[in-house]
N, C-alpha and C positions, 0 to 999 in steps of 0.2 A: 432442640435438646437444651435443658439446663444447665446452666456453668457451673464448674467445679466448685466457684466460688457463689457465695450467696449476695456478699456486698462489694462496692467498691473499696473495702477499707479490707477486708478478706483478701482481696487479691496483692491489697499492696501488704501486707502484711507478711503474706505465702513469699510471695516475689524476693521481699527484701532477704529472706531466710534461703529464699534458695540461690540469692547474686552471693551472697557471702558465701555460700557453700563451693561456688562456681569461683570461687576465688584461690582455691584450694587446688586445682588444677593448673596445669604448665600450656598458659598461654592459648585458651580455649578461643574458637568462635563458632559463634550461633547461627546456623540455617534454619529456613521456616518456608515450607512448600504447601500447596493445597492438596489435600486427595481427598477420594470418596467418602473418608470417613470424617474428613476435617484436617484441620492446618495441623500439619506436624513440626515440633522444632528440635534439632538435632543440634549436639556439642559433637564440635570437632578439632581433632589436635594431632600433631604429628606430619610427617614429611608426607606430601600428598602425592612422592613417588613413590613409597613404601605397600605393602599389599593390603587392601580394605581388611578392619574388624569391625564388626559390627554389635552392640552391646546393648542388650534389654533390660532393666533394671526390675526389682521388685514391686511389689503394685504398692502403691501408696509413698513410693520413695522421690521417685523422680532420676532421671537418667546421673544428676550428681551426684549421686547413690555411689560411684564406681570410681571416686576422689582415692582413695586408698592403694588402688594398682594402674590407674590410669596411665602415672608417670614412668610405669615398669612397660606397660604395653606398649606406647607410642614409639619406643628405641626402635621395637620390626614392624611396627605395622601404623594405618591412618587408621586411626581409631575414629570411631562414630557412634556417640553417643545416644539414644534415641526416648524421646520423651513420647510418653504411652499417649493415644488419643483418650480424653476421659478421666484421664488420671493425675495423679498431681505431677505439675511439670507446666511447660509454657507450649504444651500443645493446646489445643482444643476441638470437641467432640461436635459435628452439626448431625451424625446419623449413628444410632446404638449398633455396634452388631449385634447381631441376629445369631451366630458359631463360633467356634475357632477359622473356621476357613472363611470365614471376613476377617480378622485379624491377619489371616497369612495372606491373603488379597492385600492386604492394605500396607503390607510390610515388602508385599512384590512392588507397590505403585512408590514404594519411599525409593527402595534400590534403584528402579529406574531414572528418581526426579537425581539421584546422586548420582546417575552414573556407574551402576554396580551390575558385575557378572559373578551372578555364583558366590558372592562375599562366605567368608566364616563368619558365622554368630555366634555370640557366647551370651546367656541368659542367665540370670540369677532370679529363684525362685518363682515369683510369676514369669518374668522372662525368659525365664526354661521352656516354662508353658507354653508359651508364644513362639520360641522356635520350634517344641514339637509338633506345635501346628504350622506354620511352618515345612516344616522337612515331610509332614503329611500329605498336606492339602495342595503347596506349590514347591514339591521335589527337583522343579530344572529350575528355581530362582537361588535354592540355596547348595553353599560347599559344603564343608566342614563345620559339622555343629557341637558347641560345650555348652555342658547342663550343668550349672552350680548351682544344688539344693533344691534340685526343679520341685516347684509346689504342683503335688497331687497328682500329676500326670503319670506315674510311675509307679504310687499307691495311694491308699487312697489318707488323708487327712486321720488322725485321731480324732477321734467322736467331740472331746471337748476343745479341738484345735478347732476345729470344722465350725462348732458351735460360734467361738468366741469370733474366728472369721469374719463370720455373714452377720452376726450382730454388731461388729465392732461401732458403725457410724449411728446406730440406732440408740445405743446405750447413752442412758441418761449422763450415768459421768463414769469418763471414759478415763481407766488406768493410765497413767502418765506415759510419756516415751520413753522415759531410763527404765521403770518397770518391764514393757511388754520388749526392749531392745534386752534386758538383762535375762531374759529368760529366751531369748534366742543366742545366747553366745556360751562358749568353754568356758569355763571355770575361771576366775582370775583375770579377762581380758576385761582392759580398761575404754569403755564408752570414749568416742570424739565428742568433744563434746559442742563441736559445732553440729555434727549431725545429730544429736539429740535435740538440739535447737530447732535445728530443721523439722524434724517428725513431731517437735511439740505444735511447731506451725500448721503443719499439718492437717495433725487433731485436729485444733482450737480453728482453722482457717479453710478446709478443704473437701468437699464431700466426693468421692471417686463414684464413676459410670462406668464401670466395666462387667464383662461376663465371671463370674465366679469360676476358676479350675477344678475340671471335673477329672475324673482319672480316665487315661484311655485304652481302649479295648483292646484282646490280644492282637487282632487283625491290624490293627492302627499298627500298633508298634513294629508290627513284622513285617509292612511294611516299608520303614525307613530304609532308605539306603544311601542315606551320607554317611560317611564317618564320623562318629559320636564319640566323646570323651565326657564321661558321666563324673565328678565329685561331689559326694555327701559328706557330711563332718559325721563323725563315730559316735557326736552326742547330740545328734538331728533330736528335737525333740517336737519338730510334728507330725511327724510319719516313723516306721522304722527304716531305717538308713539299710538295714542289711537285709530285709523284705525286697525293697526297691532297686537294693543292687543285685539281688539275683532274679529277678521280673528280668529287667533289661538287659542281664546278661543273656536271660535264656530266650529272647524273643529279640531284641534289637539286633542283624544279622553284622553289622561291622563297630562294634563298641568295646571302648577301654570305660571300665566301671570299675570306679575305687571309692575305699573309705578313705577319709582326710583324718588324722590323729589329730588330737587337740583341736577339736573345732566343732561349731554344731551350722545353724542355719547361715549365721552372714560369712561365708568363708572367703571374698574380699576383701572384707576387714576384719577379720582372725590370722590368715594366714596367704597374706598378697603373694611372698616371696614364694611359698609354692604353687600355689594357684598359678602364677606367673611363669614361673618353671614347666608346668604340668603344662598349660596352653601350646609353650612356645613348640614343646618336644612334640608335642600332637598334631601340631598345625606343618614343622617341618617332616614328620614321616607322614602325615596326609599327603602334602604335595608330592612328596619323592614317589610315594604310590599312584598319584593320580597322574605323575609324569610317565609312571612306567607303564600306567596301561596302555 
């Protein structure tokens, strides 16, 4: 397989945008395990007798993507960060998948190399993705799963969201990162501007190997029988947010589906304190119910 990176000067370039980014975090370290699909690297923080979370970051972002609420999750849980195979991040890809249920294979072989029963996942937009494949395809590997702004799986893309998507790495000159970051957030919310750093690297440094999110079928979704906690921002602007939440209300059998106010796609970095809130209350009546059964 090709590397994300085209040169060696590419890579050190990505790198250094994403060490700073990693700096931004409460006292992070780095795991790197081999699976099927290739070397995975994972950030991890937090007391490692607290209960595992497990976190999917958006495609193109990299698991330090999730700088914003990290320091609010790690108080209840060992957070574990995970960098996508193929995608930008300090993983690397030796075999493409082929579905989503090589991605949820490959996400059952990380829990293993970590030591994980049943973890909670929480995914932000492609990593939504990835857990609903996931909670699909390997249902006795995961707990309790959060969908923040899951891309497409739920509905399907805007026609010109979709377009801009699949072209994005092809296009001759490619829209800046304050651009395509300013038309993913609420009104008035002010860019990091380390992480626009980061996604200019990106651009300018990185070509991603992954499967494009397709939406999935009613069968899929009815399905699922983890407990799901769905958040959309009210001003989603790549799908309709209120489309998406009545799909998986009416087919997802055990889900909390809400609109998030003030917020549209990155709703870690719009709105951490409730996002954070929202998680914790979900994950402690998960377990109280999965104690009573």
């Amino acid at each position: 397989m090709p590397s994300i990176f085209r040169t060696p000067a590419d890579r050190a370039a990505y790198l250094g945008a994403y060490d700073e980014m990693l700096r931004r975090w409460p006292r992070p370290t780095l795991r790197s395990f081999d699976t099927g699909l290739g070397s995975t690297n994972v950030i991890e923080v937090g007391d490692p007798g607290l209960p595992p979370l497990v976190l999917l970051p958006p495609v193109a972002v990299s698991a330090t993507a999730w700088f914003p609420i990290v320091g609010m999750l790690c108080r209840h849980h060992r957070v574990l960060a995970v960098d996508v195979v193929g995608d930008a991040g300090r993983s690397t890809l030796i075999r493409m998948p082929r579905s989503g249920a090589d991605y949820a294979d490959w996400l059952a072989e990380c829990f293993d190399a970590l030591g994980l029963t049943r973890p909670a996942v929480a995914g932000h937009s492609y990593g939504a993705w990835l857990t609903l494949q996931l909670a699909i395809n390997r249902p006795a590997a995961v707990g309790p799963i959060i969908l923040l702004a899951p891309a497409s799986g739920l509905y399907p893309f805007h026609w010109y969201a979709r377009l801009f998507l699949r072209l994005a790495e092809t296009l001759p000159f490619r829209p800046s990162a304050r651009r395509v970051l300013e038309a993913q957030v609420h009104r008035g919310y002010e860019l990091d501007e380390t992480f626009v750093a980061l996604m200019d690297a990106v651009s300018a440094h990185v070509r991603t190997h992954v499967l494009f999110p397709t939406s999935l079928s009613d069968d899929e979704l009815t399905s699922i029988r983890a407990p799901a906690l769905i958040l959309i921002g009210e001003d989603e602007r790549l799908y309709s947010p209120t489309a998406a939440l009545d799909r998986a209300r009416l087919l997802i059998p055990n889900v909390d589906a809400r609109l998030v106010p003030q917020a549209s796609h990155l709703l870690p970095m719009e709105r951490p304190g409730f996002v954070d809130a929202a998680i914790e209350a979900f994950l402690e009546d998960a377990g109280t119910a999965l104690d009573a059964a």
